[in-house]
C-alpha positions as CSV (number, residue, x, y, z in Angstrom):
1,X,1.0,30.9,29.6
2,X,3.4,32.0,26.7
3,X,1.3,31.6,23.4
4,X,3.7,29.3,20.7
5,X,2.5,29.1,17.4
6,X,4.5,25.6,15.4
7,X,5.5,25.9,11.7
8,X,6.1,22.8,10.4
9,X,3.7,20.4,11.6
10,X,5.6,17.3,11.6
11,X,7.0,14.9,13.4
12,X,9.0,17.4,15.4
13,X,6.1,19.8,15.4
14,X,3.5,17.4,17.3
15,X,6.7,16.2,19.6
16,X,7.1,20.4,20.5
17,X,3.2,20.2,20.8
18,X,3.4,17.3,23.2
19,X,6.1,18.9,25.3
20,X,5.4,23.0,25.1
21,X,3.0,22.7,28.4
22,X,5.9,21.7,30.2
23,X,7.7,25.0,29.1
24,X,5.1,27.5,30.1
25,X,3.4,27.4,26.4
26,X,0.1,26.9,24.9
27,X,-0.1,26.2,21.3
28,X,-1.6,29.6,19.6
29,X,-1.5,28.3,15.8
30,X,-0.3,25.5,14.2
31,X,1.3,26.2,10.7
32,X,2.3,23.7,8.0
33,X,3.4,24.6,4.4
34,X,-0.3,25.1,3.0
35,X,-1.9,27.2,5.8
36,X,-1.5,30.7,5.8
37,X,1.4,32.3,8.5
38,X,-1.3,35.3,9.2
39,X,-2.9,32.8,11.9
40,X,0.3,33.1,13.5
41,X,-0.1,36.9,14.5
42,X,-0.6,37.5,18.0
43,X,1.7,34.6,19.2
44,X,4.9,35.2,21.6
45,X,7.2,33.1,19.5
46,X,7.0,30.6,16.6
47,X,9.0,27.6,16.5
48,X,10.1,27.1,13.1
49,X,11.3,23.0,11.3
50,X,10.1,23.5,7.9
51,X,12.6,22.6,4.7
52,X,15.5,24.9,3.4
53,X,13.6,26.1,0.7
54,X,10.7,27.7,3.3
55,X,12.8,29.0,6.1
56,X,13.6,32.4,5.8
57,X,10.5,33.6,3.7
58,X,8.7,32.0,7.3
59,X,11.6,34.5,9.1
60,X,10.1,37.0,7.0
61,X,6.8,36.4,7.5
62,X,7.2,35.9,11.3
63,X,8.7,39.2,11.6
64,X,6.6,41.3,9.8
65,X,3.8,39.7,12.0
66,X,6.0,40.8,14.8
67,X,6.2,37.2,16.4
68,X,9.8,36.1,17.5
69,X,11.4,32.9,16.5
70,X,13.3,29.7,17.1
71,X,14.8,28.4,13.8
72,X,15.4,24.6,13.7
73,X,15.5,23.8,10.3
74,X,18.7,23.8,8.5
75,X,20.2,23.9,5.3
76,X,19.4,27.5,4.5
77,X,22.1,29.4,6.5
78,X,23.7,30.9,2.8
79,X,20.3,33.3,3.5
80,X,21.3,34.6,6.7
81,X,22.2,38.0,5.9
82,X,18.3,37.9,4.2
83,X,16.9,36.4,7.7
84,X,18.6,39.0,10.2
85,X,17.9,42.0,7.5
86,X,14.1,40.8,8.6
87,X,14.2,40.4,12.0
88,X,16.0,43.6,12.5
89,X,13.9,46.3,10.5
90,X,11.0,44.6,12.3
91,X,12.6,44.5,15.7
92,X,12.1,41.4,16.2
93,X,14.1,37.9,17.5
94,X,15.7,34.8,16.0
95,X,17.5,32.3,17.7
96,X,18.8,29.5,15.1
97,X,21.1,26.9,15.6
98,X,22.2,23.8,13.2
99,X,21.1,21.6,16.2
100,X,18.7,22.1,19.3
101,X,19.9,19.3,21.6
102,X,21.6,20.5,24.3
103,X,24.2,17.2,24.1
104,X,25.3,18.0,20.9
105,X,26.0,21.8,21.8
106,X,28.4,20.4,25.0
107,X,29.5,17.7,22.2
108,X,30.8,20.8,20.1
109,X,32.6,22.3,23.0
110,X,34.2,19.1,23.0
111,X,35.4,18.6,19.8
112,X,36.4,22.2,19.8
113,X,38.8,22.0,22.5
114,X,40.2,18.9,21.3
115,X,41.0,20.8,17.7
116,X,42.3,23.3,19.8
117,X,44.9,20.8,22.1
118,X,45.5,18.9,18.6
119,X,46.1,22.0,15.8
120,X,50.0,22.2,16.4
121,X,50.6,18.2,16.9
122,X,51.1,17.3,12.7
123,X,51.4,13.6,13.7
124,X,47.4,14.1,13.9
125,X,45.0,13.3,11.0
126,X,41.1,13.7,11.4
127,X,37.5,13.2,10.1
128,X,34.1,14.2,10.5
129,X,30.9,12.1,9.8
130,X,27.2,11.6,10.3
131,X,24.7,9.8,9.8
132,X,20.7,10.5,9.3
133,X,17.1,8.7,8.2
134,X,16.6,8.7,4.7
135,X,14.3,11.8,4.2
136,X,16.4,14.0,6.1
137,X,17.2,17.2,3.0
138,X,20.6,18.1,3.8
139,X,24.0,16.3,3.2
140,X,26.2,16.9,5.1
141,X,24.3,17.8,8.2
142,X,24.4,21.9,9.0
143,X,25.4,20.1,12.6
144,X,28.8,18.4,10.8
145,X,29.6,21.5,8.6
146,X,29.5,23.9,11.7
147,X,31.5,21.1,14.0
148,X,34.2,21.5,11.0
149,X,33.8,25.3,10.7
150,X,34.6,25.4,14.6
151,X,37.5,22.8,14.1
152,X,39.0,25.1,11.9
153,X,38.3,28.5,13.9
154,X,39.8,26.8,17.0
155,X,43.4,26.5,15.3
156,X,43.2,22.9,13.3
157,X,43.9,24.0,9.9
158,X,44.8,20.2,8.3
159,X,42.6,18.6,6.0
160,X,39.5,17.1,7.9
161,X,37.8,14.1,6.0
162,X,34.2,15.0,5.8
163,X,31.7,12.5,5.0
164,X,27.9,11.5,5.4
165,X,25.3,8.8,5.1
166,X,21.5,8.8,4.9
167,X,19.3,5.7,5.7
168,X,16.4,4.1,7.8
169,X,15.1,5.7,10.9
170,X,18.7,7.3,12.3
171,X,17.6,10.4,14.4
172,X,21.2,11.2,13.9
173,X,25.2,10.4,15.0
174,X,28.0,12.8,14.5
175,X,31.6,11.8,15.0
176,X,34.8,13.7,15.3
177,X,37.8,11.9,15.2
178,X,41.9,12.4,15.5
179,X,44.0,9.6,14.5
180,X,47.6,9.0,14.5
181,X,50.3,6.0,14.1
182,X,50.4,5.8,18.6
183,X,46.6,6.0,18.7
184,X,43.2,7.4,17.7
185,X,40.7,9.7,19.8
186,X,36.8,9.6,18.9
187,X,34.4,11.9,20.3
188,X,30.5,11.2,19.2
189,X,27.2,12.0,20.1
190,X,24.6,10.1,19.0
191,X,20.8,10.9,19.4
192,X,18.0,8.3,20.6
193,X,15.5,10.3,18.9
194,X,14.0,13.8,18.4
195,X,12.9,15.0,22.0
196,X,16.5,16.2,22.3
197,X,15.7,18.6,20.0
198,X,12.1,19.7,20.9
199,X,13.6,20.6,24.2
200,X,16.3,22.2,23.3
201,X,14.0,24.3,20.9
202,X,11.4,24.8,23.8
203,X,14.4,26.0,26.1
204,X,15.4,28.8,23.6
205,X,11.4,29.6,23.1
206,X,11.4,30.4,26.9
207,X,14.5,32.3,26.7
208,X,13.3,34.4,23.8
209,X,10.5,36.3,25.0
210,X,11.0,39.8,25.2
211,X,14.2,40.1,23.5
212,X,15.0,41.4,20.2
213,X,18.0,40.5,18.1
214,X,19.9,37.4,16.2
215,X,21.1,34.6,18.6
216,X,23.0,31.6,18.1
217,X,21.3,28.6,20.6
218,X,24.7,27.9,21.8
219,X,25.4,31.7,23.2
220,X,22.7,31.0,25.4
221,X,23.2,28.2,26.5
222,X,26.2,28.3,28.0
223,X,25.7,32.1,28.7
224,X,26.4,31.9,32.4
């Protein structure tokens, strides 16, 4: 088996810890934010949902220890040129996305075709919004800001009402929406909880080994 090494040992670390058998993984190291990330040397690939503010010194880290990684945690994606700097003087890997589930990436297909269909037809308005639990760091999601960064790039260059809420338990909705006087088209995705993500994280683990570069999960995914 693949040795995995978890950093961030939360709720979505024990879920990846639950699941990683099923992926061809044993669990080399568990990391969280007062453990040191030496214990992590000698792993295949780390699977990283820390906070913002820890991500890309853990890229860093991971790298120099030459261990490959899957990025999960968002908010810190102004630091990218910082993160891939890292992984490539240590030839290493990342694969990062704002979201691991594998619904949301065919969710942002979705909504990116439909920008696409609707950029030229004025008559359409639209919106973006989601909704998370109460602890959740970032507002807006890096999900909704990408979904509206990928509106944008496919050709809808209107004004896009962009809002979010945090409260309870949510795992986590995103909605996209087009609305005119004849009639209104919503597309959301909406998560039941955070295996969705673990698996999609897992997936991209599995994929990683033995490559060296700076992925985005979605490139893989729908590689073929």
């Amino acid at each position: 088996m693949n040795k995995l090494a978890i950093v961030g040992y939360g709720k979505m670390g024990r879920m990846i810890e639950t699941l990683a058998p099923e992926y061809g993984f044993s669990v080399h190291a568990r990391i969280d934010i007062k453990d040191d990330m030496k214990i992590a040397q000698g792993a295949d690939v780390a699977i990283e949902f820390s906070t913002p503010e820890a991500a890309v010194a853990n890229i860093e880290k991971l790298a120099a220890l030459g261990v490959a990684v899957v990025v999960g945690t968002t908010g810190w994606l102004a630091e990218m040129d910082r993160a891939r700097a890292a992984i490539e003087a240590h030839s290493t890997a990342m694969v990062w996305s704002p979201n691991f589930s594998i619904g949301v990436n065919v969710f942002s297909r979705l909504v990116k075709e439909a920008a696409k269909l609707l950029a030229d037809e004025g008559q359409y308005g639209a919106w973006a919004w989601e909704i998370h639990h109460s602890t959740k760091k970032d507002a807006p999601s890096g999900t909704l800001i990408k979904l509206v960064e990928d509106m944008k790039r496919a050709g809808y260059q209107r004004a896009i009402d962009t809002s979010s809420n945090r409260a309870g338990a949510h795992p986590g909705t995103h909605e996209v929406g087009f609305d005119s006087a004849a009639d209104t088209i919503t597309l959301r995705h909406s998560a039941r909880s955070r295996e969705g993500f673990a698996r999609g994280a897992l997936k991209a683990a599995q994929w990683i080994v033995g490559k060296k570069g700076v992925f985005e999960f979605g490139e893989i995914l729908f590689a073929k």
